[in-house]
N, C-alpha and C positions, 0 to 999 in steps of 0.2 A: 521520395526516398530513392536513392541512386543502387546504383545495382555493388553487392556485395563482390568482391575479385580478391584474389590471393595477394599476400597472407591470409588475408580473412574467409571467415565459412562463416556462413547464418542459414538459420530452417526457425522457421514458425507454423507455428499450429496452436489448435485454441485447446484448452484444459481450464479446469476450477472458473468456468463462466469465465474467462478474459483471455484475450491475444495472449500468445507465451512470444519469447524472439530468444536466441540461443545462440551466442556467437562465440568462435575460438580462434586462438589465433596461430594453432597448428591445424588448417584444413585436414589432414588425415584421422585427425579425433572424433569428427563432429557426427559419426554415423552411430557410434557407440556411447558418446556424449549424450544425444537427443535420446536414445536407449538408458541411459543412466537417468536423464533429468524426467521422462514420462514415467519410467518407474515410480521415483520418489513422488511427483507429483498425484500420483493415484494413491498414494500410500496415506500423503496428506489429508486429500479429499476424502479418503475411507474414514481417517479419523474424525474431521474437524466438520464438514458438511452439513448446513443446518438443513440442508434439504432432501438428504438423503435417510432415509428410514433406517437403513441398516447400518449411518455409518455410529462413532464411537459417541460422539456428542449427544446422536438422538436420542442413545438409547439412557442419557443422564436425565432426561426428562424424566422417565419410569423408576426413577433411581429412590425416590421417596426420602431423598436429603442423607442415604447411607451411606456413609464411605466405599467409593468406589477403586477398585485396582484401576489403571489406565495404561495404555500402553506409553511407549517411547517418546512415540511422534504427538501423541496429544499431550504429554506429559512438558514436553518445550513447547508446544502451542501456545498449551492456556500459560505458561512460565511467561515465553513474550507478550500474551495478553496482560499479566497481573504488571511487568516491566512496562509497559504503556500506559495502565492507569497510574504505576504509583509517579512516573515521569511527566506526567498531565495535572498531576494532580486530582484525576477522576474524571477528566473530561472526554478520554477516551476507555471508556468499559464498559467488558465483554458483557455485562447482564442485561444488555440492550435487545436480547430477541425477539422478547414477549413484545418488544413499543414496536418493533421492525413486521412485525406478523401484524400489529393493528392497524398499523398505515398500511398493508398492502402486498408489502415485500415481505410473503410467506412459501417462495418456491423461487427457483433459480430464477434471476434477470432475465431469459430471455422470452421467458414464459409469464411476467407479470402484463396484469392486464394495464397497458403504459393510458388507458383513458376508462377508468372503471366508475362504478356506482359513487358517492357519496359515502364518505366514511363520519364520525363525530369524532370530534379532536378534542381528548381531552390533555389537561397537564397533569402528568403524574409521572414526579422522580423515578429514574431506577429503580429497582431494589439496591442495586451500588457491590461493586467487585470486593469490598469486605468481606459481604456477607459468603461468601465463597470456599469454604476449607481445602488448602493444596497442599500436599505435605511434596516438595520433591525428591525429597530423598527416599522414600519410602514410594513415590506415581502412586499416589492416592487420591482422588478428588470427591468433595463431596457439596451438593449443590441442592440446596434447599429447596422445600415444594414451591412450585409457582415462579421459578428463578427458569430462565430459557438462554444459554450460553450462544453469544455470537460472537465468533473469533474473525469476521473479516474485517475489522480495522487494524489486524496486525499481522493476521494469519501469511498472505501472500508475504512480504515483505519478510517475514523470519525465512520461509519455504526459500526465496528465491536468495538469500545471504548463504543459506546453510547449502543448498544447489551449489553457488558459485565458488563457496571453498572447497566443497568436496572435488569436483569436477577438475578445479586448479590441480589441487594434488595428485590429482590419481594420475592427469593427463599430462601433467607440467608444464601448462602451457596458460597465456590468458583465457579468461571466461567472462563473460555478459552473459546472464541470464536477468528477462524482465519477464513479470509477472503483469498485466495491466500497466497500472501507472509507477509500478515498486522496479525497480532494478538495481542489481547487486553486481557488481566487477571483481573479479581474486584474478591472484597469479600477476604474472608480469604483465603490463599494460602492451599497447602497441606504442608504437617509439613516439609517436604526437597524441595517445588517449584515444581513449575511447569519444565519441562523437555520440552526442545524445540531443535529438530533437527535444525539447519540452513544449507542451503544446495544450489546448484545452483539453481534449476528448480523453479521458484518462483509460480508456477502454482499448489503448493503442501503446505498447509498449516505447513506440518513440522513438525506436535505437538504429542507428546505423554509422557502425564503424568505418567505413569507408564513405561516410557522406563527408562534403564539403562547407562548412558552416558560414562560408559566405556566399553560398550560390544560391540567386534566385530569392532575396532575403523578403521579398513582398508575395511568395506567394501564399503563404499562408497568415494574413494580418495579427494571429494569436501564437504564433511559432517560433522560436528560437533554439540556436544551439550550443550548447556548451562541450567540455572536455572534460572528463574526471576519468583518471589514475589508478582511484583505489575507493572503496568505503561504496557508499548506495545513494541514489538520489529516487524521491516517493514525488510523485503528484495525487495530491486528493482533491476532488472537485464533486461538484454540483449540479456537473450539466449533464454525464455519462449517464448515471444513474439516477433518470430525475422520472417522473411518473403523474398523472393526474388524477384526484378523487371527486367528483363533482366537480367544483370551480378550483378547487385550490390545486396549488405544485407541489411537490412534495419528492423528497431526494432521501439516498441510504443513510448520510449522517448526522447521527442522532446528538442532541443534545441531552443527558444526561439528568440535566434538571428539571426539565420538561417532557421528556420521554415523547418530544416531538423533532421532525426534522429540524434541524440547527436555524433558524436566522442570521443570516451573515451576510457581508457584500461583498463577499471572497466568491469568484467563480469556479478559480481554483488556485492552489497552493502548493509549490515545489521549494524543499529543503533539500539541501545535501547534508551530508553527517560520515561518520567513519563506520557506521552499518545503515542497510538498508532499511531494517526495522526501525530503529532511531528516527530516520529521517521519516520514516511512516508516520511515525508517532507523531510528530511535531507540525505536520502538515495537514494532520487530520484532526489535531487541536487547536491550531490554527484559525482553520475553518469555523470551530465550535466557539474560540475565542472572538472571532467577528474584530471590530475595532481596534480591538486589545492585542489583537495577532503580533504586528510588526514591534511594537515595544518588545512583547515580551522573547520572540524568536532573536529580537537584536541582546537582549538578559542573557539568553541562553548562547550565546554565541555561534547564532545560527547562521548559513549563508541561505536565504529565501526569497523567494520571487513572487509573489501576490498578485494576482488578475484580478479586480475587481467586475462586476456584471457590468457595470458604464465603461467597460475596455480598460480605464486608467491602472497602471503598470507598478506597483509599489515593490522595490527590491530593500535586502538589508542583507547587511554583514557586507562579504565580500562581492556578493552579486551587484553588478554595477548597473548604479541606476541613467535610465536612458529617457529620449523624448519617448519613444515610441517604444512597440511590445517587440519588433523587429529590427534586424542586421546588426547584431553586435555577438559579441561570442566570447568564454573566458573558458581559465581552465583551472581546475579545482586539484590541486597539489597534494599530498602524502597529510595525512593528520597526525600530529603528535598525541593526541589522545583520544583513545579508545568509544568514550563515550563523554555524555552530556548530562546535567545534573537540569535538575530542576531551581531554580531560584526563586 
């Protein structure tokens, strides 16, 4: 990653278990920006944190399926969670805690034991995002016994959209803000785009505005760079967050149907979209969808880029397909429409 120089400012530091990256493109902002965006970020994790005792989510556990008041911030959470399963079709949904605590992943990433005892796999569906009562008009939530909300397949990716608008406004000026593998751009771009490494390790925000996306194109055989404007581009994968139970592998996304880690030959999966949640959503059902991925992201009018575990490079839509996973570069222009439909 090349060193960040004016017009641009970047500052990274880690929040919500992953790299955060923070750029603007009036260096005098970015002291009180990183001040704005650490704010809201804790504000997030208070509410949404499956691993935090005291934060808003835990305490739904205890909830005995009552209607609960909810604040603000959880109140758009679980809203972009309920937005990703009904956009999925259910393949990404939040009532995946309980299967996430059985495999392993029952406290922050960095604290799982990544080579533990033997666990018994068994198959058993969701309880499924239906079951779920959200009134949003009223921040009410209520979540039936035995149901355990997990909001990070969408959680990062709304935080870091609603970051990057606020941040635009207030400062008037561009903003990148990446969350792990989620990054969201508002305001006015830089005059050539934003500059976005895409790369396996999803655990690494990827971003750098002043990098050059033809330099040095072999040093990373899984890395490439593109350009985008406006809207968000998500990587979900399988390698960042992967863990061992006895003999088997095992990774954070869940399949739905099985209430076991997904089966896929996607290592990882990057979509662009005109939000960054959107493109979350679609590359973390993706994943779930295996085979079926690229058909249906090319339905949805998706621009996508597909690693498969054998290295082989599968692109669709506008992303242009190449021999190799590296040195080519494009740039992803202004979207006329807001959002993406399910088909």
């Amino acid at each position: 990653m090349s060193t960040i120089t004016p017009p641009y400012a970047a500052t990274d530091w880690r929040a919500l278990g992953c790299a955060v990256r923070l750029a603007v493109t009036d260096p005098a902002a970015l002291g009180e920006a990183r001040q704005f965006l650490a704010e809201w970020l804790a504000l997030v994790d208070a509410a949404c944190s499956r691993f935090r005792d005291d934060s808003e989510i835990a305490a739904l556990d205890h909830s005995a399926g009552r209607e609960t008041p909810i604040s603000p911030v959880l109140a758009e959470a679980v809203a972009a969670a309920l937005r990703g399963a009904e956009l999925s079709g259910g393949e990404v949904d939040p009532t995946v805690g309980s299967a996430l605590a059985g495999l392993g992943y029952d406290r922050d990433f960095d604290l799982v034991q990544h080579d533990g005892s033997p666990v018994k796999l068994v198959v058993r569906p969701v309880p499924g995002w239906r079951r779920i009562a959200f009134d949003a008009e009223r921040q009410t939530l209520a979540v039936p016994p035995g149901i355990r909300l997990d909001l990070g397949a969408t959680a990062k990716a709304w935080a870091a959209d609603r970051a990057a608008a606020d941040l635009a406004a207030r400062f008037g000026c561009g903003v990148l803000v990446g969350l792990g593998g989620d990054l969201a751009v508002a305001g006015a771009a830089p005059a050539d785009g934003w500059t976005i490494r895409v790369q396996d390790r999803t655990d690494d925000p990827g971003t750098d505005p002043d990098a050059d996306p033809d330099s040095d194109p072999d040093a990373d055989p899984e890395s490439i760079s593109i350009l985008i404007r406006d809207g968000g581009l998500a990587t979900s994968g399988t390698a960042a967050r992967r863990w061992t139970r006895g003999a088997r592998t095992l990774h954070h996304i869940i399949n739905p149907r099985t209430g076991l880690s997904a089966r896929t030959p996607w290592r990882t999966v990057s979509v662009t979209a005109a939000t960054c949640l959107d493109a979350n959503i679609a590359s973390t059902a993706a994943i779930v969808r295996g085979t079926r991925a690229p058909a249906w992201l090319a339905e949805c009018g998706l621009d996508a880029r597909l690693l498969a575990e054998d290295g082989t490079v599968c692109t669709v839509g506008r992303w242009p397909a190449a021999p190799g996973s590296t040195g080519f570069s494009y740039t992803i222009g202004p979207r006329e429409e807001s959002s993406w439909t399910l088909r």
